[in-house]
PQR file with spaces between the fields and no chain letter, atoms N, CA, C, O and H, PARSE charges and radii, in Angstrom:
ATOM       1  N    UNK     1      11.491   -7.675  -14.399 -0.4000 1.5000
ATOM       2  CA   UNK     1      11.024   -7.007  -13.196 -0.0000 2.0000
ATOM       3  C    UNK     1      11.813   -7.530  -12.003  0.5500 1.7000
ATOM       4  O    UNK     1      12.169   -8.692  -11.810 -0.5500 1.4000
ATOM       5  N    UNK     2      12.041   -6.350  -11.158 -0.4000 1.5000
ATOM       6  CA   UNK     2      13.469   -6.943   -9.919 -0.0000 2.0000
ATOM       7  C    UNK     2      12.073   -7.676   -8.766  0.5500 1.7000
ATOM       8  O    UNK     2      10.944   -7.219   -8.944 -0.5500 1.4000
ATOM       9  H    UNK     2      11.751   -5.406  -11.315  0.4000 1.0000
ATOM      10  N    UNK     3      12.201   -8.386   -8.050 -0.4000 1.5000
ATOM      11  CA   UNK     3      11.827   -9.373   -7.109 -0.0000 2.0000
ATOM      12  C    UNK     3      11.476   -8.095   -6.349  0.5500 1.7000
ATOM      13  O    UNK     3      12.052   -7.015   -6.479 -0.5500 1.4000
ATOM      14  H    UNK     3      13.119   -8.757   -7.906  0.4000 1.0000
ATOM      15  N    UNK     4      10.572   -8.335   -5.633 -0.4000 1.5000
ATOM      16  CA   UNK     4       9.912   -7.270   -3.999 -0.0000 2.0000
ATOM      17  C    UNK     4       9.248   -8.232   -3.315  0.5500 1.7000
ATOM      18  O    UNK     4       8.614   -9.244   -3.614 -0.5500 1.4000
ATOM      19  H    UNK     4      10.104   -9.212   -5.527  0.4000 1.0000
ATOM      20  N    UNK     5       9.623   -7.530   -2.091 -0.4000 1.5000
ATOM      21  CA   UNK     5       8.433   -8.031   -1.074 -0.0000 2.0000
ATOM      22  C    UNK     5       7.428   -8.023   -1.296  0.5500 1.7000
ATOM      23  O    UNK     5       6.932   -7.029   -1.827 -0.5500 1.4000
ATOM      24  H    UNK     5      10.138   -6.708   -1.848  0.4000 1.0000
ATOM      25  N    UNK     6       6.503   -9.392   -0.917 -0.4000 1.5000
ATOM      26  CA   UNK     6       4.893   -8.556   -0.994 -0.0000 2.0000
ATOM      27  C    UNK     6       4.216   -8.890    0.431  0.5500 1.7000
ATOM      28  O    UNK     6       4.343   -9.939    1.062 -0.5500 1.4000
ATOM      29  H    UNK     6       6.906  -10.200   -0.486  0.4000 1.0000
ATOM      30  N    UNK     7       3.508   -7.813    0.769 -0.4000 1.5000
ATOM      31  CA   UNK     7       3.167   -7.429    1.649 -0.0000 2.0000
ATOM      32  C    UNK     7       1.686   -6.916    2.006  0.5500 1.7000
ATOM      33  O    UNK     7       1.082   -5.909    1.636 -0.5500 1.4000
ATOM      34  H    UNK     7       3.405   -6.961    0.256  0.4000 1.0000
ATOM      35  N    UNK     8       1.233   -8.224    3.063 -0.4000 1.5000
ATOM      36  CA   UNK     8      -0.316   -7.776    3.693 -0.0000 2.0000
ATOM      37  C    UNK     8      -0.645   -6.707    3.851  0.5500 1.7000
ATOM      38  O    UNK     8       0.265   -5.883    3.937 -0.5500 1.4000
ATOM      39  H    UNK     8       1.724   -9.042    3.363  0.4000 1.0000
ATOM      40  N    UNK     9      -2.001   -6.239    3.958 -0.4000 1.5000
ATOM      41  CA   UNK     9      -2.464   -5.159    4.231 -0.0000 2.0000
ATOM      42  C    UNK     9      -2.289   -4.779    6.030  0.5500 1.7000
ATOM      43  O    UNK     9      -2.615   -3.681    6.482 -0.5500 1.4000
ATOM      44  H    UNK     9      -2.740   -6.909    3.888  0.4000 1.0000
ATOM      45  N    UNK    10      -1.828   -5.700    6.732 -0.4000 1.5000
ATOM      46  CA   UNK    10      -1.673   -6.121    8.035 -0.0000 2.0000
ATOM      47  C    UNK    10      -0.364   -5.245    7.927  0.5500 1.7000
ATOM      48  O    UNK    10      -0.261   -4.210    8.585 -0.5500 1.4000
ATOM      49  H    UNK    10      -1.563   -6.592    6.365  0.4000 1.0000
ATOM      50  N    UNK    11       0.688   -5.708    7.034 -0.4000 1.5000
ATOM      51  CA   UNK    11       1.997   -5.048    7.084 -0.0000 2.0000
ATOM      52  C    UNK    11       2.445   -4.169    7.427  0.5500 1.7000
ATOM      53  O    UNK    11       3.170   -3.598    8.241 -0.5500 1.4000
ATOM      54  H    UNK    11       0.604   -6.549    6.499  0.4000 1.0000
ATOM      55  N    UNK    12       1.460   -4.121    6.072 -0.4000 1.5000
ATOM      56  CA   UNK    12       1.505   -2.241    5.640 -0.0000 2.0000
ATOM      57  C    UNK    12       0.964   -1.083    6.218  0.5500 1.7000
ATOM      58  O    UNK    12       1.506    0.014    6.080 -0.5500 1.4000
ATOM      59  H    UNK    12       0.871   -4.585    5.411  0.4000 1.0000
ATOM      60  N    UNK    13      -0.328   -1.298    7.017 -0.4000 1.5000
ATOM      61  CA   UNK    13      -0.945   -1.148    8.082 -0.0000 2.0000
ATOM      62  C    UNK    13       0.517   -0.891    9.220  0.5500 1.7000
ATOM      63  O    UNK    13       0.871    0.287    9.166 -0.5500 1.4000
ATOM      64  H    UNK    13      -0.768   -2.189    7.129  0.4000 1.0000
ATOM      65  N    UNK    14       1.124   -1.488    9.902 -0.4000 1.5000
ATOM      66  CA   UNK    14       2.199   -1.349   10.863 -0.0000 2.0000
ATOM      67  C    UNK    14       2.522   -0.959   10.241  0.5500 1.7000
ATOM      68  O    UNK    14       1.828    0.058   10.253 -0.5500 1.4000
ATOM      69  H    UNK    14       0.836   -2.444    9.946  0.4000 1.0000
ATOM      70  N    UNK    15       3.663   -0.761    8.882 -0.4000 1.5000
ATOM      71  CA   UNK    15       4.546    0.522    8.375 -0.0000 2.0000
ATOM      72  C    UNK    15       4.112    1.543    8.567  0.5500 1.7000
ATOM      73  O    UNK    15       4.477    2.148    9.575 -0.5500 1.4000
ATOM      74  H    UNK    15       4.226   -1.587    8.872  0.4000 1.0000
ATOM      75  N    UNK    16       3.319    2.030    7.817 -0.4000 1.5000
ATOM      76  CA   UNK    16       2.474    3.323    8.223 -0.0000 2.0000
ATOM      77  C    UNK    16       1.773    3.938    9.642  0.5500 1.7000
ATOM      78  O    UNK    16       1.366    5.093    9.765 -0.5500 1.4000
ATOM      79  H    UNK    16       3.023    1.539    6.998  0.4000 1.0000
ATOM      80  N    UNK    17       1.727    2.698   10.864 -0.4000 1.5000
ATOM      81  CA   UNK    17       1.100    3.161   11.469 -0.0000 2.0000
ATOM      82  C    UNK    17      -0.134    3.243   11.893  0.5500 1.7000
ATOM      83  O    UNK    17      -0.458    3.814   12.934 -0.5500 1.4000
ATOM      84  H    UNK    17       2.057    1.760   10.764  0.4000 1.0000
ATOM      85  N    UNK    18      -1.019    2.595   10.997 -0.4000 1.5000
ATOM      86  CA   UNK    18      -2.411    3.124   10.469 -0.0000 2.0000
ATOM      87  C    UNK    18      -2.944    1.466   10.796  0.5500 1.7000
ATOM      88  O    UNK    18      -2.264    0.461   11.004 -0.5500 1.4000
ATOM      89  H    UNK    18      -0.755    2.132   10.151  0.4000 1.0000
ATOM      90  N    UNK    19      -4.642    1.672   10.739 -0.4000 1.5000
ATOM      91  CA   UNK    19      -5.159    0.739   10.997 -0.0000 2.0000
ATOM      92  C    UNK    19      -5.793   -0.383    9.350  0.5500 1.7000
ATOM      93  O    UNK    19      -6.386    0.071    8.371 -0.5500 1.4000
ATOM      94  H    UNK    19      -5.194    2.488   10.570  0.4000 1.0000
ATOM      95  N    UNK    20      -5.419   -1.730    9.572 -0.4000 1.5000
ATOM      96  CA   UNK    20      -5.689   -2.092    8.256 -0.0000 2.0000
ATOM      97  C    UNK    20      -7.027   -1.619    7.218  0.5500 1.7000
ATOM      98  O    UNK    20      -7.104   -1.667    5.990 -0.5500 1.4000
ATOM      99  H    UNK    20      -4.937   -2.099   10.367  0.4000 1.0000
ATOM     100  N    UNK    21      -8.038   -1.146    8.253 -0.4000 1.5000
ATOM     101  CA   UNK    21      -9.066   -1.095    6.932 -0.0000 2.0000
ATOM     102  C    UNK    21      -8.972    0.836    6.461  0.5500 1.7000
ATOM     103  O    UNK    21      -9.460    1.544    5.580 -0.5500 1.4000
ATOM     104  H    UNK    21      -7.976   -1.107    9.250  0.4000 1.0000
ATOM     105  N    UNK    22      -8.256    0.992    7.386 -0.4000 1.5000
ATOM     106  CA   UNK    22      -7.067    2.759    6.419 -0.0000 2.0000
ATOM     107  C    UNK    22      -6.659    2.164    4.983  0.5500 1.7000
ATOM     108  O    UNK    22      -6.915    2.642    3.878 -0.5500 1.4000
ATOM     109  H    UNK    22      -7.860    0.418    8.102  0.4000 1.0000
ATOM     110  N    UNK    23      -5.906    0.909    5.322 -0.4000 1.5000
ATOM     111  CA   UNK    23      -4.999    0.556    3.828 -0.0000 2.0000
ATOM     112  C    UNK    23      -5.957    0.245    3.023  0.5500 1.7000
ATOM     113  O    UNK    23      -5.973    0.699    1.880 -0.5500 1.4000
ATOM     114  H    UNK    23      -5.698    0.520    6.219  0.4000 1.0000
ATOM     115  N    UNK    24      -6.750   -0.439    3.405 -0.4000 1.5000
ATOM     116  CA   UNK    24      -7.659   -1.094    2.551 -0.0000 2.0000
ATOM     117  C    UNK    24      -8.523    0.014    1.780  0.5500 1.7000
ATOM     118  O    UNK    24      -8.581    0.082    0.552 -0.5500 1.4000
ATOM     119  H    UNK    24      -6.737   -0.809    4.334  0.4000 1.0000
ATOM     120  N    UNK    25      -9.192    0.879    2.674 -0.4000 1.5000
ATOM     121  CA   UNK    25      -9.642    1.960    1.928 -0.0000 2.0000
ATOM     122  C    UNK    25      -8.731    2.751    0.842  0.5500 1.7000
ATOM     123  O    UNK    25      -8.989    3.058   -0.322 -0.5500 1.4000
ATOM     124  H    UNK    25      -9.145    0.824    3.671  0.4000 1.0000
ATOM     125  N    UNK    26      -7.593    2.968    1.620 -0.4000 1.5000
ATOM     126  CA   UNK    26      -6.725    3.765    0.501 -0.0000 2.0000
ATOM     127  C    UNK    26      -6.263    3.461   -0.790  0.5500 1.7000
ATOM     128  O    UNK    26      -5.824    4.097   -1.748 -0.5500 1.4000
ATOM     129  H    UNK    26      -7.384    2.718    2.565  0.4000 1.0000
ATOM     130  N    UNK    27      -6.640    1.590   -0.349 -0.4000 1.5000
ATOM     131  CA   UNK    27      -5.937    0.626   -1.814 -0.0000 2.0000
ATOM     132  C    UNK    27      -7.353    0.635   -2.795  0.5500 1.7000
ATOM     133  O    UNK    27      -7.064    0.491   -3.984 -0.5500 1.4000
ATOM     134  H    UNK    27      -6.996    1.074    0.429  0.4000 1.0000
ATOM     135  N    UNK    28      -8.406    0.736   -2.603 -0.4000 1.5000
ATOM     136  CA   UNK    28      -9.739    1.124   -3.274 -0.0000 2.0000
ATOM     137  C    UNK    28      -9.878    2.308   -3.707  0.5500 1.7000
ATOM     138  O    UNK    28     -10.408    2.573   -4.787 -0.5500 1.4000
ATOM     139  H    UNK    28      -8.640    0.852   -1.638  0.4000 1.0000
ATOM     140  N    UNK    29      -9.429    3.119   -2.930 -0.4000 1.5000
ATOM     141  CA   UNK    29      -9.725    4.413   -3.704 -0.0000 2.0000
ATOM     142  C    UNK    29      -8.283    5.107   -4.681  0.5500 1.7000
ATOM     143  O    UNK    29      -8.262    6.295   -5.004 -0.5500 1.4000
ATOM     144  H    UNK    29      -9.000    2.904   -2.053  0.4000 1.0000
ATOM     145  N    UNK    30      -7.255    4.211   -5.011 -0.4000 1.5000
ATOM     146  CA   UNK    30      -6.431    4.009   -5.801 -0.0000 2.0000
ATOM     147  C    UNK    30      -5.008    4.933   -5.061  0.5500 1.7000
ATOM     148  O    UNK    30      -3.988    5.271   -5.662 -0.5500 1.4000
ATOM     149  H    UNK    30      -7.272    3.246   -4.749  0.4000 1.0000
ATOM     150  N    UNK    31      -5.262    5.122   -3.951 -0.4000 1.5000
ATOM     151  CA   UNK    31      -4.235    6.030   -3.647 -0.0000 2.0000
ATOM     152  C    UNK    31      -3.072    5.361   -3.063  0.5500 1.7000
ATOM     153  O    UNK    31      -1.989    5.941   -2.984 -0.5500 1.4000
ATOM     154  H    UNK    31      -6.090    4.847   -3.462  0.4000 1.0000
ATOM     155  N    UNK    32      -3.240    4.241   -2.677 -0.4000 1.5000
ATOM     156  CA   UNK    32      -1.926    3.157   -2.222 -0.0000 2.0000
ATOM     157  C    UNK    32      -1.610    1.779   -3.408  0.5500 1.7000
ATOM     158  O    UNK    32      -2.230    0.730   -3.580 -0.5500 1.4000
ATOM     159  H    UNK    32      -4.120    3.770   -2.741  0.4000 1.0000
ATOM     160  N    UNK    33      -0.812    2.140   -3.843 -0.4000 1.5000
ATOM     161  CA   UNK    33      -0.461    1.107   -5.322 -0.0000 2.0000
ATOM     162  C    UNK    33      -0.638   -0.555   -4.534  0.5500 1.7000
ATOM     163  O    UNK    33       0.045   -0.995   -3.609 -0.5500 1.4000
ATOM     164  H    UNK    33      -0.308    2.992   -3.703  0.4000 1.0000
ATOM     165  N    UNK    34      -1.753   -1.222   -5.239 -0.4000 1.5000
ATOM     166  CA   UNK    34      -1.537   -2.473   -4.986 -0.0000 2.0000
ATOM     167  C    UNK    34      -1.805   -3.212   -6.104  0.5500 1.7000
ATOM     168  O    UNK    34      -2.124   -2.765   -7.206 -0.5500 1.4000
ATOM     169  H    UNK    34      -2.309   -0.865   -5.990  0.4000 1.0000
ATOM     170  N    UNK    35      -1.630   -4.657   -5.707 -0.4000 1.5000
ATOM     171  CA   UNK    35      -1.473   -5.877   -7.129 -0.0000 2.0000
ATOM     172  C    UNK    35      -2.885   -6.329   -6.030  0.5500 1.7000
ATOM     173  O    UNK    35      -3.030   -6.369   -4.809 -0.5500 1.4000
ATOM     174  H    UNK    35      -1.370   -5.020   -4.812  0.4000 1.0000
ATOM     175  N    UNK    36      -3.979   -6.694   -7.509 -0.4000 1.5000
ATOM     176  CA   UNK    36      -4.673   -7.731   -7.148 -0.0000 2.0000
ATOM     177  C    UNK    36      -4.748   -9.359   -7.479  0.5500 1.7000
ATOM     178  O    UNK    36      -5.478   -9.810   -8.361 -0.5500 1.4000
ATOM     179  H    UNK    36      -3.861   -6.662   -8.501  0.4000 1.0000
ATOM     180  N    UNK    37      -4.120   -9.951   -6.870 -0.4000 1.5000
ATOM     181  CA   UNK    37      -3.930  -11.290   -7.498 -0.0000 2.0000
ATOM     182  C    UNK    37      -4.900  -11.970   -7.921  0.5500 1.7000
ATOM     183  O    UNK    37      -4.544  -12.647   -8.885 -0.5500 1.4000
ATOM     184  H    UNK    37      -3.527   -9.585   -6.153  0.4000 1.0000
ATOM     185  N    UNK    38      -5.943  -12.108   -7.660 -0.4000 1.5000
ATOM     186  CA   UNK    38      -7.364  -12.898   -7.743 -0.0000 2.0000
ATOM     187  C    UNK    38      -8.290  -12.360   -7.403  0.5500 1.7000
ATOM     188  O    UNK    38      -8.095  -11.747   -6.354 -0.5500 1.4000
ATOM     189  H    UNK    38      -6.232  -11.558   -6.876  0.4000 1.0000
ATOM     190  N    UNK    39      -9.253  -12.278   -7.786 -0.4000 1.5000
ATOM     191  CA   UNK    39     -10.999  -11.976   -7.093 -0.0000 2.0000
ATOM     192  C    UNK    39     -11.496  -13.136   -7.161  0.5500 1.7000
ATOM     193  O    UNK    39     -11.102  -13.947   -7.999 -0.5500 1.4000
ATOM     194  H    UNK    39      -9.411  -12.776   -8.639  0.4000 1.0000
ATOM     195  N    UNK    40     -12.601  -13.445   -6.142 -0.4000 1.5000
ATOM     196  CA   UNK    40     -13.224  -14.351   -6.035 -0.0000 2.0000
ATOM     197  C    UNK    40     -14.570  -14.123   -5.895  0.5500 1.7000
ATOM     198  O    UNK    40     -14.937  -13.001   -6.241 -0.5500 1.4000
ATOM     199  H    UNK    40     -12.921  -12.786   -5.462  0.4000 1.0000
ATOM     200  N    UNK    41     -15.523  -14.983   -5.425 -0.4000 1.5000
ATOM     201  CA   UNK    41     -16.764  -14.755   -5.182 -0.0000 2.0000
ATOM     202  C    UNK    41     -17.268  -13.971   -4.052  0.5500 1.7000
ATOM     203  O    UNK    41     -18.402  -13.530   -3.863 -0.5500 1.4000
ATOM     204  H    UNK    41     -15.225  -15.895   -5.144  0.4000 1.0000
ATOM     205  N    UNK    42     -16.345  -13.893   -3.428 -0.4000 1.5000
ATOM     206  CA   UNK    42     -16.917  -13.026   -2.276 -0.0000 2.0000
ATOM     207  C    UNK    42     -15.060  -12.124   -1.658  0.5500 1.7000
ATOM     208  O    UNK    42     -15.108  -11.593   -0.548 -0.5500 1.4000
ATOM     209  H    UNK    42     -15.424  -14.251   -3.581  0.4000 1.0000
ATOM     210  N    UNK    43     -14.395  -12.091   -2.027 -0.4000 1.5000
ATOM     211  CA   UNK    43     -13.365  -10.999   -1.767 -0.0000 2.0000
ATOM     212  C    UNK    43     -12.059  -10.815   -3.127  0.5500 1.7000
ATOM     213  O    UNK    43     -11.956  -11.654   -4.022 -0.5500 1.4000
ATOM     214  H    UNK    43     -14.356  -12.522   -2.928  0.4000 1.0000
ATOM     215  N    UNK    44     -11.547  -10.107   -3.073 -0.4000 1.5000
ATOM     216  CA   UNK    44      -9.872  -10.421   -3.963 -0.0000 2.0000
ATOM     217  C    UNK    44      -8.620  -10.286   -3.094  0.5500 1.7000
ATOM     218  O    UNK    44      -8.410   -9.460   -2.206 -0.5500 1.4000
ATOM     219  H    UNK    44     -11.630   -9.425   -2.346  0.4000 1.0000
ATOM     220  N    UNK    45      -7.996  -11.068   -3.446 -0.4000 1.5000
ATOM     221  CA   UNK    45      -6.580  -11.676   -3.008 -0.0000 2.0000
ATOM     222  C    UNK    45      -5.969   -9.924   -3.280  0.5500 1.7000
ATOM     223  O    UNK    45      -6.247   -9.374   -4.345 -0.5500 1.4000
ATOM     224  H    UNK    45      -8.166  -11.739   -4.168  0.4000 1.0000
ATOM     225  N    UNK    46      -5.227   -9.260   -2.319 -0.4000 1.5000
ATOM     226  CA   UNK    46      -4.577   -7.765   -2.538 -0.0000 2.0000
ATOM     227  C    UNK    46      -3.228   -8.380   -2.084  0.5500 1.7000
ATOM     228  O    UNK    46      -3.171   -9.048   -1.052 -0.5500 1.4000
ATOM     229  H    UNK    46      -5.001   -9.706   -1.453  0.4000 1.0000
ATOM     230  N    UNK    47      -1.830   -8.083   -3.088 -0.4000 1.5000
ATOM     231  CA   UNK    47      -0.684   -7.862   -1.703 -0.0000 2.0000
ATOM     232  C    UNK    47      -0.096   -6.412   -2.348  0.5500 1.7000
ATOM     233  O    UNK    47      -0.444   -6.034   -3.468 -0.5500 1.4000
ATOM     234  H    UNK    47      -1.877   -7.540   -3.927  0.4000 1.0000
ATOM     235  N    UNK    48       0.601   -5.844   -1.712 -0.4000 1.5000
ATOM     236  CA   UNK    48       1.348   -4.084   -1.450 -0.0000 2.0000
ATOM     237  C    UNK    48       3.019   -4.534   -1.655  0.5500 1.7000
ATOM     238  O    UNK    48       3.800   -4.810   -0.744 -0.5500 1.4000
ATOM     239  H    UNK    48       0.884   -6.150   -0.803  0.4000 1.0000
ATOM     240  N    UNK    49       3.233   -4.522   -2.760 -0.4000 1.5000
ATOM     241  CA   UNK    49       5.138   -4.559   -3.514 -0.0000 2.0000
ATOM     242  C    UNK    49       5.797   -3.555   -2.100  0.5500 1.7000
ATOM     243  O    UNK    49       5.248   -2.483   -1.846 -0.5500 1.4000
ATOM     244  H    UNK    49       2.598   -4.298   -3.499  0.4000 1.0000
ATOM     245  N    UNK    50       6.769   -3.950   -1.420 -0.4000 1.5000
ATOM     246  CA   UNK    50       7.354   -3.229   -0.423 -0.0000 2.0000
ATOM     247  C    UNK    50       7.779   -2.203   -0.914  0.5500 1.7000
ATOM     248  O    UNK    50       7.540   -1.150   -0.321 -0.5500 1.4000
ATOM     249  H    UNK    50       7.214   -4.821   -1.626  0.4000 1.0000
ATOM     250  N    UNK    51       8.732   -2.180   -2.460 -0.4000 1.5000
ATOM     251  CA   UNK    51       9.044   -0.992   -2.822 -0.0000 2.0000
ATOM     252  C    UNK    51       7.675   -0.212   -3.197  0.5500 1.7000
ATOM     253  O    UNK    51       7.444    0.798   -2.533 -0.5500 1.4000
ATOM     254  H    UNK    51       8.925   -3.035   -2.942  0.4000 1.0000
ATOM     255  N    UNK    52       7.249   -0.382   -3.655 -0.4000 1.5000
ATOM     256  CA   UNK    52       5.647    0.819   -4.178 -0.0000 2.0000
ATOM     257  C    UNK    52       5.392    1.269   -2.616  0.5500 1.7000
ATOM     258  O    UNK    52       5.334    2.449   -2.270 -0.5500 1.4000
ATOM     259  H    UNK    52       7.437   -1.203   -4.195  0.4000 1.0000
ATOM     260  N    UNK    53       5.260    0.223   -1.787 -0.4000 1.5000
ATOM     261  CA   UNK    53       4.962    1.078   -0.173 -0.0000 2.0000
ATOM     262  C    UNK    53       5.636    2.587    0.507  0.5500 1.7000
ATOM     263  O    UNK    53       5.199    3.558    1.126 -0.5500 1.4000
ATOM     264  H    UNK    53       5.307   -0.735   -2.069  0.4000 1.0000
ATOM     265  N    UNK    54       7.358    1.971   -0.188 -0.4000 1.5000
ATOM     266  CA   UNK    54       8.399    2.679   -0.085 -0.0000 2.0000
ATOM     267  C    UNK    54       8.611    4.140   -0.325  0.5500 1.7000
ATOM     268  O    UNK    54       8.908    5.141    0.327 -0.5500 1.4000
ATOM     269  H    UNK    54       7.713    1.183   -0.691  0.4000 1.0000
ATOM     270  N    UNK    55       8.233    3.702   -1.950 -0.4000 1.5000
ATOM     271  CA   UNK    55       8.116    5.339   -2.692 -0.0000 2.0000
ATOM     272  C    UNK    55       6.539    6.190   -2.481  0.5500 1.7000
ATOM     273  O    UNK    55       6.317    7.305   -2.952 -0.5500 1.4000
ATOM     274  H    UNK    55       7.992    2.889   -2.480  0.4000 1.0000
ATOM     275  N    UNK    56       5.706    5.506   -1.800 -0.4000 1.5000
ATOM     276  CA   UNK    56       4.615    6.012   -1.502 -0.0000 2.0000
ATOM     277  C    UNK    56       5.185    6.778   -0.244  0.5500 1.7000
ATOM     278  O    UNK    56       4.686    7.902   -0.175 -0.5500 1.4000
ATOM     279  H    UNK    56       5.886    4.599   -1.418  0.4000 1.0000
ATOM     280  N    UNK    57       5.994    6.534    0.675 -0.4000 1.5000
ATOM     281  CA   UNK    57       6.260    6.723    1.767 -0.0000 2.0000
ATOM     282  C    UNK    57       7.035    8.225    1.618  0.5500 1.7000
ATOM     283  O    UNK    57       6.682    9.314    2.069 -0.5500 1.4000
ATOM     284  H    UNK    57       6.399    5.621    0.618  0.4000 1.0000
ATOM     285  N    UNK    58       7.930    7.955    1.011 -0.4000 1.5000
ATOM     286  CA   UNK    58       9.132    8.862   -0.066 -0.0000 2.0000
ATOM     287  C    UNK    58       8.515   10.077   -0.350  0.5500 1.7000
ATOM     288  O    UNK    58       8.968   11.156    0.033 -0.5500 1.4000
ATOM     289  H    UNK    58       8.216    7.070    0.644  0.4000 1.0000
ATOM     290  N    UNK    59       7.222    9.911   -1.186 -0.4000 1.5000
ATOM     291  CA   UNK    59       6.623   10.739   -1.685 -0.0000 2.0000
ATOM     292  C    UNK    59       5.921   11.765   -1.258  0.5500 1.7000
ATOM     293  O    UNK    59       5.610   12.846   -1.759 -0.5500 1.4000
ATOM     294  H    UNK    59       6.854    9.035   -1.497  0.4000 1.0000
ATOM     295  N    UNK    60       5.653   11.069    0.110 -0.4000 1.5000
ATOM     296  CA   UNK    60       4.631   11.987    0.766 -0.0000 2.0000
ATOM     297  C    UNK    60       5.296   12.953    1.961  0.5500 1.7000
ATOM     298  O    UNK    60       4.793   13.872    2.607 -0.5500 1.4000
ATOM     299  H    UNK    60       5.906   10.191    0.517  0.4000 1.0000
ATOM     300  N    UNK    61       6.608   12.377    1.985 -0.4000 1.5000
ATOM     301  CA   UNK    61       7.654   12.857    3.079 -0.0000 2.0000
ATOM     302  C    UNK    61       8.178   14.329    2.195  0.5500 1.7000
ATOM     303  O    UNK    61       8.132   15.485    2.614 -0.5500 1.4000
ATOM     304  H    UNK    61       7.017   11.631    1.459  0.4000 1.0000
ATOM     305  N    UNK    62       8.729   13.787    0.715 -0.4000 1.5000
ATOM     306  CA   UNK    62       9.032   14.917   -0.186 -0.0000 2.0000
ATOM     307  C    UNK    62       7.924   15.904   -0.209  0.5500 1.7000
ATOM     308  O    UNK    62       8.280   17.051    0.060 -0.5500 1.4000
ATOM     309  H    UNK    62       8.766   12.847    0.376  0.4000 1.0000
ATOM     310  N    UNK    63       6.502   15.708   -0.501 -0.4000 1.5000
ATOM     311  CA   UNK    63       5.801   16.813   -0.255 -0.0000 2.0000
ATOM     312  C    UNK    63       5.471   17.309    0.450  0.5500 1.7000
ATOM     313  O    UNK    63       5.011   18.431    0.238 -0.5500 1.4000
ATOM     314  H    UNK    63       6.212   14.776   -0.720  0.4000 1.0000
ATOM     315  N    UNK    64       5.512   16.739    1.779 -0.4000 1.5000
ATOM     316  CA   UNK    64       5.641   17.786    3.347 -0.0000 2.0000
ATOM     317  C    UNK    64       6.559   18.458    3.268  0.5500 1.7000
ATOM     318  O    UNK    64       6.166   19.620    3.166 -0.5500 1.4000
ATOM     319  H    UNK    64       5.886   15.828    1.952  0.4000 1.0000
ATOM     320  N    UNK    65       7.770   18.388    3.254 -0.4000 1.5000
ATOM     321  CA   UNK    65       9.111   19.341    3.352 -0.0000 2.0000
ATOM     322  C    UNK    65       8.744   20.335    2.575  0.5500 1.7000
ATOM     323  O    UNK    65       8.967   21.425    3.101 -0.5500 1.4000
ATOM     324  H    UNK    65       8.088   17.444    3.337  0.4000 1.0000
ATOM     325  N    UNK    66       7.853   20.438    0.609 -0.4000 1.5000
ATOM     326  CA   UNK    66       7.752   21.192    0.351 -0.0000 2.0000
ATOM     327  C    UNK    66       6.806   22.175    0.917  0.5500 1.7000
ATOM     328  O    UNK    66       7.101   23.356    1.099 -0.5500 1.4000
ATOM     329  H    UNK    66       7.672   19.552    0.182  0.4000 1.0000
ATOM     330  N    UNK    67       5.680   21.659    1.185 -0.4000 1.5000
ATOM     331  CA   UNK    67       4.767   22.330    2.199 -0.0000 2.0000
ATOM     332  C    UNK    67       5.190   23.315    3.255  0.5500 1.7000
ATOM     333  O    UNK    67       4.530   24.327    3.490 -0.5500 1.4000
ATOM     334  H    UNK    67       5.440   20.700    1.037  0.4000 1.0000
ATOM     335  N    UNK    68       6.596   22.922    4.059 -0.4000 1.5000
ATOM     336  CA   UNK    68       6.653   23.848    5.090 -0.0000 2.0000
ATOM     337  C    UNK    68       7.083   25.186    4.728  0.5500 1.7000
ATOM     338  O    UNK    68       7.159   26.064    5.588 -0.5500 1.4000
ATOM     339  H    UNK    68       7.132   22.100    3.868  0.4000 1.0000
């Protein structure tokens, strides 16, 4: 597996624009690819692979263009 960034929900949040508990929701309801490193007793450790952010980004740009 090639090396990536990994990246807060804080990050990713500024890439997009969007406010962190956007990402957070979106990373729960499975629509933003994330790694969970740990759960604990009261939260889980999330980080967002820069490339998966990337092609999420990619993806959604490709299906607007088809849209218009």
């Amino acid at each position: 597996m090639a090396q990536s960034e990994l990246l807060t929900a804080e990050e990713v949040a500024s890439l997009l624009r969007v406010k962190a508990s956007t990402v957070y929701d979106a990373a729960a309801r499975g629509v933003l690819p994330v790694l969970r490193l740990w759960k604990g007793k009261r939260r889980t450790l999330i980080r967002f692979q820069r490339s998966d952010i990337e092609e999420f980004i990619r993806g959604r740009l490709s299906k607007a263009g088809r849209e218009s």
